[in-house]
C-alpha positions in Angstrom: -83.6 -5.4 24.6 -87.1 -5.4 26.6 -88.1 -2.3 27.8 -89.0 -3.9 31.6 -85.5 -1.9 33.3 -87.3 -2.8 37.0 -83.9 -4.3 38.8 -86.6 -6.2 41.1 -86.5 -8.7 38.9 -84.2 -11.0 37.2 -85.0 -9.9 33.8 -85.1 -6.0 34.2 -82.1 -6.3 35.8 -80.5 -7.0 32.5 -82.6 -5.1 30.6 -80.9 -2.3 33.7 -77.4 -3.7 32.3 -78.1 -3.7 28.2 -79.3 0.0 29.2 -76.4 1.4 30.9 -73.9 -0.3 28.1 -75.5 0.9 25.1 -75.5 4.5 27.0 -72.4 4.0 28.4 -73.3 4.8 31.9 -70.0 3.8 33.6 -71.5 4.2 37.4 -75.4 2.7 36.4 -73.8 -0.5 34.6 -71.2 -1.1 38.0 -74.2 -0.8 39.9 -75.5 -4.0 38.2 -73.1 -5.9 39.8 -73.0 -7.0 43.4 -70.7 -5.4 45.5 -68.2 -8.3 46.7 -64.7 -9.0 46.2 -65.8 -12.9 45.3 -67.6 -11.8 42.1 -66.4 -13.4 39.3 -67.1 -12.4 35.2 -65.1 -14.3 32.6 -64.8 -11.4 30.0 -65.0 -12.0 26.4 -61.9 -9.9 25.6 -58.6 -10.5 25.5 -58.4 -10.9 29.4 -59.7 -14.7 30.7 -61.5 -13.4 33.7 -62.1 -10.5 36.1 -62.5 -11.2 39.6 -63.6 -8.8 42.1 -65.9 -5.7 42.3 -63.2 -3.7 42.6 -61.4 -5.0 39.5 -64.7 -5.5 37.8 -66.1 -1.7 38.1 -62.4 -0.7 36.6 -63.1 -2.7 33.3 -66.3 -1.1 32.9 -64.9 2.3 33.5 -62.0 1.8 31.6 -64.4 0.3 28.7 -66.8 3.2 28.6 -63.6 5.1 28.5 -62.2 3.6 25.4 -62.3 4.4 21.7 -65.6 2.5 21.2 -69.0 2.3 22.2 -72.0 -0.4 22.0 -74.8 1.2 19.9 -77.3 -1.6 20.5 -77.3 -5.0 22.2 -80.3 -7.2 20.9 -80.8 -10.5 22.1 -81.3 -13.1 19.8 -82.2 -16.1 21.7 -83.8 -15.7 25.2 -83.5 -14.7 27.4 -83.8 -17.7 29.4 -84.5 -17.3 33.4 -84.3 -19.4 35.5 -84.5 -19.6 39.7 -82.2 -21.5 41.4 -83.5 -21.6 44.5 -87.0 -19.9 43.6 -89.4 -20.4 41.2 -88.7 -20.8 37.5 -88.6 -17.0 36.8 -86.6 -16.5 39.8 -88.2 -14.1 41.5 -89.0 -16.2 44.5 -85.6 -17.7 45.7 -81.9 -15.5 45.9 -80.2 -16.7 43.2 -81.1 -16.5 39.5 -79.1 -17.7 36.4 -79.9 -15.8 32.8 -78.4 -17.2 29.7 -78.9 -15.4 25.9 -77.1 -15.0 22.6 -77.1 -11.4 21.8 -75.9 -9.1 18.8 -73.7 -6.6 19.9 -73.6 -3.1 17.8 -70.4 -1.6 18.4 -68.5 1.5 16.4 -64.8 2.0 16.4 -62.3 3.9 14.9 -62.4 0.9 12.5 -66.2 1.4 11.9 -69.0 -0.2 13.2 -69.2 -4.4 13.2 -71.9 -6.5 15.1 -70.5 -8.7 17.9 -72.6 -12.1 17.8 -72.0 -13.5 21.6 -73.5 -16.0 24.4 -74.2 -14.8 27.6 -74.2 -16.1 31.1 -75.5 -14.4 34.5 -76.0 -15.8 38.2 -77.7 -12.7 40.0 -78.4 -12.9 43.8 -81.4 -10.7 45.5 -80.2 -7.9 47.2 -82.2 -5.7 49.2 -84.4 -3.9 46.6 -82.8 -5.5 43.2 -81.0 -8.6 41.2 -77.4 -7.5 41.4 -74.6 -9.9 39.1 -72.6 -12.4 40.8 -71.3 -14.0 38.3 -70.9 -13.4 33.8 -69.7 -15.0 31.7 -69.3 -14.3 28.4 -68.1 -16.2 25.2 -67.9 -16.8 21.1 -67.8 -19.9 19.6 -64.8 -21.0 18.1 -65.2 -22.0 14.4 -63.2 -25.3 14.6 -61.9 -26.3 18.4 -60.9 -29.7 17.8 -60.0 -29.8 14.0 -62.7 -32.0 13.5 -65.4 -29.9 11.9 -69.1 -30.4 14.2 -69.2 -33.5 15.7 -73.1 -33.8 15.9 -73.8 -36.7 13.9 -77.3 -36.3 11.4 -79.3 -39.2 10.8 -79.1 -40.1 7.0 -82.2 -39.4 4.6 -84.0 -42.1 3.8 
């Protein structure tokens, strides 16, 4: 994580977000996260998608609630911002998108594991700060298609 957690940009307003989970700060991570009944996260547990503030501030609660916690998220590839509307940081327009792969440390009852994951964010400009209006967040599956990787490499010559 950065250590810029200024919501009046695109990029501290994750930094915000990684904040709040890894202290599991049920009302500051809700807060990152636009207050309308069209916002849309596709979750990366065992639940396709959440739609709704109202239904997305109870999966945070209920997360920070549960028998685990994130001790760390770093990202491992970007982040990368970008303005949809704005300029390419996207601190001029309304909407922003940010996109990383991160490592997520999280303990259990089981123990602690790391969580490799990609990560997706559309954040529109509220009054004072970037608020989420949209996540999505995925793995990789191994093997999809049965087919092994598919990206063909040019044979040494």
């Amino acid at each position: 994580m950065g250590n810029a957690t200024d919501p009046a940009t695109p990029r501290g307003a994750l930094d915000t977000l990684l904040t709040a989970i890894v202290a599991g700060d049920a009302d500051a991570i809700v807060d990152c996260y636009a207050g309308v009944e069209d916002l849309h996260v596709f979750v990366e547990g065992p639940r396709w998608q959440t739609v709704g503030h109202t239904a997305v501030a109870k999966g945070w609660r209920d997360f920070c609630a549960a028998a685990m916690s994130v001790t760390a998220v770093d990202i491992t590839d970007g982040p990368w911002v970008h303005g949809t509307d704005g300029d390419a940081a996207g601190e001029a327009g309304a909407l922003s998108s940010l996109s990383a792969t991160v490592r997520m440390s999280v303990r259990t009852v089981a123990g602690e594991r790391a969580v490799p994951m990609r990560l997706t964010w559309v954040l529109r400009r509220d009054t004072d700060r970037w608020r989420i209006v949209h996540e999505h967040a995925s793995q990789p599956l191994a093997d999809p298609y049965g087919v092994g990787d598919w990206l063909v490499t040019p044979a040494a010559t």
